[in-house]
N, C-alpha and C positions, 0 to 999 in steps of 0.2 A: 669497242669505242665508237659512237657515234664518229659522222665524216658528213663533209659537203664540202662542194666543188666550189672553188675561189674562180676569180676576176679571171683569169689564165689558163685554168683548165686543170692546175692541183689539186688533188685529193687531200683536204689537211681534216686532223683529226684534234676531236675536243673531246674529255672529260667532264663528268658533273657530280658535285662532293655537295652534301648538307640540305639544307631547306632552308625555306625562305624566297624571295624574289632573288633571282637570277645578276649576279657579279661576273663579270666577262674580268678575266686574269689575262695580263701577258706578264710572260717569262724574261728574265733580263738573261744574263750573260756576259756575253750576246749569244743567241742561238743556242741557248740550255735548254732542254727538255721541259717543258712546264711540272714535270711531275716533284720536282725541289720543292717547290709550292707545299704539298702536302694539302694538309687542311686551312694552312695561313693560324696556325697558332688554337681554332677552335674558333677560328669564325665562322666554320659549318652549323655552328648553333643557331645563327642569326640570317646567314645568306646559304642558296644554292653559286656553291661557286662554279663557272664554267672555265675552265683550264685549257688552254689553246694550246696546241703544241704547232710552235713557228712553223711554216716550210721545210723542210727538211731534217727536222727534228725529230724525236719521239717515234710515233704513230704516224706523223704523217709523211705525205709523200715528196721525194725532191723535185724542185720545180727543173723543166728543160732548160730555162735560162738563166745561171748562178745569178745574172746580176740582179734578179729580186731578191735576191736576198739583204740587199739594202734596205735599211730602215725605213725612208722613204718609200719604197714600192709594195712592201709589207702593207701601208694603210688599205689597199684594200682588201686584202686579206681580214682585215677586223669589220668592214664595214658590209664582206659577205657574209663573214657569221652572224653580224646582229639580222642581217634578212634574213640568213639560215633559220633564226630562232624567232623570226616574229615579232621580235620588239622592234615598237616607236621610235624610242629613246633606252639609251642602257647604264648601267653604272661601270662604270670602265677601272679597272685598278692595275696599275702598274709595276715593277718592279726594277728598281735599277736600269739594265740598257730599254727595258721594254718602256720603261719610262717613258722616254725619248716618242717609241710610239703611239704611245697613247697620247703624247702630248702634239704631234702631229697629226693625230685622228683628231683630237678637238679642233684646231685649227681646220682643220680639212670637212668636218664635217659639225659645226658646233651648236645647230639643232638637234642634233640624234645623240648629246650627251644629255643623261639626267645629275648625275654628278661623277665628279673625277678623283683619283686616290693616286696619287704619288708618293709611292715606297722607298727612300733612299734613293732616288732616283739621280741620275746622270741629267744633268740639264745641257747635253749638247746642242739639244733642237734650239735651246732658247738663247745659247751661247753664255751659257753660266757653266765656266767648266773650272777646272781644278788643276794646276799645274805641280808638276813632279813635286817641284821644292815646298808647297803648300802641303801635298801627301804626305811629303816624309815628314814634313813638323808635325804633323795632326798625329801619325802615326806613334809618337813620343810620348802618350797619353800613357802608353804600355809599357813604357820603361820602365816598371819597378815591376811585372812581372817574368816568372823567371824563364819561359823560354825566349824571351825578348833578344838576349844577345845573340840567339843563332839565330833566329828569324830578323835581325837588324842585318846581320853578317851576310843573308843570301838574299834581302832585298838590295845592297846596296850594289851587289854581287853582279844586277841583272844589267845588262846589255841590249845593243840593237837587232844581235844575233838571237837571244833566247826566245825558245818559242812559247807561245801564247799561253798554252795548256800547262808549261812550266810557270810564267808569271804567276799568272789564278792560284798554282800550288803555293811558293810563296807566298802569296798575299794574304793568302788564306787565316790564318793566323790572327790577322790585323782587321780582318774584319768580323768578327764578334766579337760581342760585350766580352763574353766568358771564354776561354779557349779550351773546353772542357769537354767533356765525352760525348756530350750532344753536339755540341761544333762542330767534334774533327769526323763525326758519322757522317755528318749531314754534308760536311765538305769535301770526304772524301768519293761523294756521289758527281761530283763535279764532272769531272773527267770523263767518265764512263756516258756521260749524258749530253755532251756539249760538240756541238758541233763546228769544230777549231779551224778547219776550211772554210765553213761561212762564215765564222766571227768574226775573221778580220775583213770583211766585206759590208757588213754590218755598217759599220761608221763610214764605210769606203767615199771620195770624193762626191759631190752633190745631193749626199744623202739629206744636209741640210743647207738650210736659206733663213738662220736665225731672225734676223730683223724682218723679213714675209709672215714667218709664224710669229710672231707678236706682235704683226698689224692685224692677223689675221683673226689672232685671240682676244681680240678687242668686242668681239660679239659673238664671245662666249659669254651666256650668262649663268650657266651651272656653277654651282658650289664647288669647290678644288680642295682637296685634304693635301698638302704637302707634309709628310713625314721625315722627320731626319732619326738619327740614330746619335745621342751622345757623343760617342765615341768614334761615329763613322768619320773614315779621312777622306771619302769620294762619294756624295757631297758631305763637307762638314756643314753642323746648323748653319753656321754664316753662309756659305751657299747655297743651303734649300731655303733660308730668307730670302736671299737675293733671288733665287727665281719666285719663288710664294707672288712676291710683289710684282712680277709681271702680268699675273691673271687678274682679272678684274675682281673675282670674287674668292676670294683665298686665304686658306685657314691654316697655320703654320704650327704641327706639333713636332716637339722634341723627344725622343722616347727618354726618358732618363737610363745608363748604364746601357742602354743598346747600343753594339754596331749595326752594320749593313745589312742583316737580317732580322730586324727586331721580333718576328714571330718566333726565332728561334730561342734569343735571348729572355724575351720575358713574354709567353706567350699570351698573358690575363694583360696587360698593360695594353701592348699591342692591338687585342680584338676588343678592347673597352674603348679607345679611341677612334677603331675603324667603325665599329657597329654604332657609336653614339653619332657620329659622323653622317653615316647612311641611311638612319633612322629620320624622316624627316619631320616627325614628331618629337624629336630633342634636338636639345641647343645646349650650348656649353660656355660656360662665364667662368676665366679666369679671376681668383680673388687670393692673395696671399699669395699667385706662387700655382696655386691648385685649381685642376678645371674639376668645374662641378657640370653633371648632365642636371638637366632639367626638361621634365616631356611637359612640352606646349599645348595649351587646348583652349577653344576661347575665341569669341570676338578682340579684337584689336580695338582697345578704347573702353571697354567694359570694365568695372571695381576689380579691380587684381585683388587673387585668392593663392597664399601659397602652402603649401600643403607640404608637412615636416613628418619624414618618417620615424619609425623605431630602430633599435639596435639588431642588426642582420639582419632588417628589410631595404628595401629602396623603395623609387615612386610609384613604381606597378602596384604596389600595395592600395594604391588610392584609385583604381584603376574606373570601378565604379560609381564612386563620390567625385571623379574629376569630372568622369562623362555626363553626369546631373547639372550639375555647377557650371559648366563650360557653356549652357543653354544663356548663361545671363552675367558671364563674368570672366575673365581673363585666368585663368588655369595654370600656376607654375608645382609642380612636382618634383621637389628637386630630391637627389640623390645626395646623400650628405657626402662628406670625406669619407673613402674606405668603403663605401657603397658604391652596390651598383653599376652601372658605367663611368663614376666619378672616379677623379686618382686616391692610389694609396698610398700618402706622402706618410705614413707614421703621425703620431704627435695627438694621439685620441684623446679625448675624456669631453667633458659636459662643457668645460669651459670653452676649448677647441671648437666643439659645436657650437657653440652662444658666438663666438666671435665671428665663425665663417656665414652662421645663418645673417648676421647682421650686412656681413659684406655682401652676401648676396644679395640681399636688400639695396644696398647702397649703390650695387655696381649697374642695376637693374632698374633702378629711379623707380622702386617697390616704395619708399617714403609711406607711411598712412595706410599697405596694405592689410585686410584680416592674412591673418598667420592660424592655420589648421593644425595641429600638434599632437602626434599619440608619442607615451612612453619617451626613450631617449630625446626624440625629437622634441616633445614636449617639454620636458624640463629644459631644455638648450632655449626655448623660444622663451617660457617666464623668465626665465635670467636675463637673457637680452631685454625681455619687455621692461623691467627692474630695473637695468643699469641705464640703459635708451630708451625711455619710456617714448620717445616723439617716434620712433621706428616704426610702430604695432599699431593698426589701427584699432582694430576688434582683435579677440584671443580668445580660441577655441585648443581647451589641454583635454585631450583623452588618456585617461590613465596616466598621470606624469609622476617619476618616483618624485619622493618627499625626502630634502635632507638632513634624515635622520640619521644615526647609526645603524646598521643592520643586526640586530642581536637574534639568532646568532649569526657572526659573517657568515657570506659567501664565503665557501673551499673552495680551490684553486680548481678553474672550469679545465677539462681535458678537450681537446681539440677533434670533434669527431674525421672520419675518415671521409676520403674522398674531396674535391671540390670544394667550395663555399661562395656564395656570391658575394661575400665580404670579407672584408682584413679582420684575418679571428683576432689580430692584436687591439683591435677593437675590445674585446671582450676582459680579457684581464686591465684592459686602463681602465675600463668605468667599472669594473667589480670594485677596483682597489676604490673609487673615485666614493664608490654606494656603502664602504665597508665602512671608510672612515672620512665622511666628507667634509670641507671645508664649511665650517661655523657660518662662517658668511651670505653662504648660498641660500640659508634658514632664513637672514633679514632684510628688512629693508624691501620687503614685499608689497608693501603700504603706498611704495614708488611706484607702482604699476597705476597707470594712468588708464588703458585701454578697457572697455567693455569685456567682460571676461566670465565664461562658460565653460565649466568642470566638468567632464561626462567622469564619472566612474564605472565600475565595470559589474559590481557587487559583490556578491560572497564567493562567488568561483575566482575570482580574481586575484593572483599572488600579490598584488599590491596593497598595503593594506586600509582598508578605505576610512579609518577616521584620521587617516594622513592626508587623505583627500578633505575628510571635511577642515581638519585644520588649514590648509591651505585656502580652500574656500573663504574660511571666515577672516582671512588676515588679506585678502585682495580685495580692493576696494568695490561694494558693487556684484562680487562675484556672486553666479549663480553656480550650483551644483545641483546636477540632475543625475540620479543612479539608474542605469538599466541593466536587466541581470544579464548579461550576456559574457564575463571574464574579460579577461582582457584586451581583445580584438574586436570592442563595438562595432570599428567602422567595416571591417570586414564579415563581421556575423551576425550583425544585425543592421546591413546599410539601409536600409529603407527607414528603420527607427534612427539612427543615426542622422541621414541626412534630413526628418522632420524636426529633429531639434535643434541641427544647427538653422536651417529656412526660421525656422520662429525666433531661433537666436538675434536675426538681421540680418543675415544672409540673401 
């Protein structure tokens, strides 16, 4: 393991998991081993994570004088490794007690954050804390699971005498989503890895000066991810709101069904909101309930263009039709529901898509934007154009089914192996949707108000294209232009593509 000498003259040592730009980790606890961490759920996809192991933890070495081991004295321990590594400025991410310091490094140093990520975190620094009788109400969520009576029985159990490394086993239970075989692994590493001498030093007397650090946090200007966990009882969401609103710029997610480890509980949830988060190329717009990513490109002020993908694509799909387009127009690529780094609330089909692509529109004062559309996305965006005609400025459909009945249906799709960058329950709702679609969806097409351009794919194309011309001929105005390319134009033949949306009006 790499090593470098801190503030004091400790040897502490870091890990580094994945690719990507470099995530500085600290470990909560207090004084756990960084190595719980793991990969943070398969955020190794996206970032190089670097894994600190505290002072006296793990790898590294104990300092001469316990009392660094305070929270407080710890900051520069973080503020040697970002020189250790060379960065500017770093993305710092925290985890429950580490929270705490990483939320004192901003304070402490809050030019050298590029952005900040709070995990479940302990808001002691900021004096947002959580008192016993809050704990145990929150922790009541679990009552109707069934190891809940003994594990109610030995938390109520705990005393002023009980030591540390026994609390954390009790607790244990109450903090995941799930109390299930990934859990009790993951939390049976606890013990063996924590260093319960220093922990209780950790919090120890003047570690904090809450009202300093949020005068101090006042000029911070980095983006802040506050994470809660559903179910978590330390902090519960009402208190990762209450500190969220202390930092100037700060972004409050809830994981749904997570405890205290949301990497553990739902690992795709988890790294879809830290990585959308980190990316500073995407932004996220809650609409219904549901945050959707969307990757930004563009002048600010320029004819907003937004561009709708297909079914089991997201907005990388548009990755070189954005970067054209960006030259003379405002760029939004969203990820629908169930894509990509947007959530997967359930609740698919063509309709679901027509109402959230509207909202996104609305939530985004897009009013009069052109709307880019292949396949799924495209059909969501004529519907919308049809039922809200004022919405849609211009309408570009590449390849959009038509609905007809499918003779013969789709058979029921079997779920390939491995991963997906999508919610396969995507897939059987709009089979059923394309098998036997609602009557409705066919009229009232004549209401499309917007300038409106058909690409088709041609004969390679599973779509079948004189569904394309009927559709053509029933929108008002519409052009249809066929290029043989099947049915990924904009990705297999961008350069034809992007010359005939520019002639479109583009």
């Amino acid at each position: 393991m790499p090593t470098f000498t801190t503030y004091d003259g400790t040897e502490l040592a870091y890990r580094t998991r994945g690719e990507g730009e470099p995530l500085v980790c600290l470990a909560g606890g207090p004084m756990r081993d960084a190595a719980y961490l793991g990969d943070l759920g398969g955020l190794t996809a996206h970032r190089t994570l670097v894994l600190l192991d505290a002072r006296g933890t793990g790898a590294s070495a104990e300092p001469a004088d316990p009392g660094t081991y305070r929270c407080d004295r710890q900051v520069g321990d973080v503020e040697a490794l970002r020189a250790h590594l060379g960065l500017e400025r770093i993305d710092l991410l925290g985890h429950s007690a580490g929270g705490n310091l990483a939320t004192l490094y901003a304070a402490a140093h809050p030019g050298r954050i590029r952005s900040l990520v709070l995990v479940t975190s302990a808001g002691r620094a900021l004096g947002v804390t959580t008192t016993d009788e809050e704990w145990d109400a929150a922790a009541e969520v679990f009552a109707d699971r069934p190891w809940y009576p003994e594990a109610r029985a030995a938390l109520d159990a705990i005393g002023p005498d009980t030591p540390l490394s026994r609390v954390h086993a009790i607790a244990a239970p109450f903090s995941y989503g799930r109390w299930d075989a990934a859990a009790r692994e993951h939390a049976a590493a606890a013990d063996r890895r924590t260093r319960w001498e220093a922990a209780g030093a950790y919090h120890g007397e003047g570690a904090y000066d809450p009202a300093a650090t949020r005068r101090a946090l006042a000029a911070l200007t980095a983006p802040v991810l506050v994470l809660a966990g559903e179910y978590d009882a330390g902090p519960t969401p009402a208190k990762a709101a209450e500190a969220a609103a202390l930092f100037p710029h700060a972004e409050l997610v809830v994981q749904a069904g997570a405890g205290h480890h949301p990497w553990v509980d739902d690992p795709d949830a988890f790294v879809r909101a830290v990585a959308a988060f980190l990316d500073p190329a995407v932004r996220t717009v809650t609409v219904d309930g549901v945050r959707l990513a969307h990757r930004l490109a563009g002048p600010e002020g320029a004819p907003p263009v937004v561009l709708v993908h297909g079914r089991g694509e997201n907005g990388t799909t548009w990755a070189e039709v954005a970067a054209d387009l960006a030259a003379d127009h405002r760029v939004y690529a969203l990820d629908l529901r169930g894509h990509g780094l947007s959530d997967r609330p359930g609740g698919y089909g063509f309709d679901a898509f027509r109402d959230e692509l509207g909202g996104f529109l609305k939530a985004l004062g897009l009013t009069g934007a052109t709307v880019v559309a292949h396949s799924t996305g495209a059909a969501a965006a004529y519907l919308l154009a049809r039922d809200e005609p004022g919405l849609v400025g211009r309408l570009v459909l590449e390849e959009p089914p038509v609905f007809f009945p499918l003779d013969p249906p789709r058979p029921v799709a079997e779920r390939p192996e491995g991963p997906l960058d999508f919610d396969w329950e995507i897939v059987p709702a709009t089979d059923a949707q394309l098998n036997d679609p609602d009557p409705d969806w066919r009229d009232r097409l004549a209401s499309i108000t917007a300038p409106t351009l058909v690409l088709a794919g041609g004969p390679t194309s599973h779509v079948p294209q004189e569904r394309l011309s009927w559709l053509a001929d029933r929108i008002p105005g519409a052009q249809l232009v066929t290029v043989d390319a099947g049915h990924l134009v904009h990705t297999d033949r961008p350069t034809t593509f992007l010359s005939l949306i520019r002639e479109f009006g583009l």
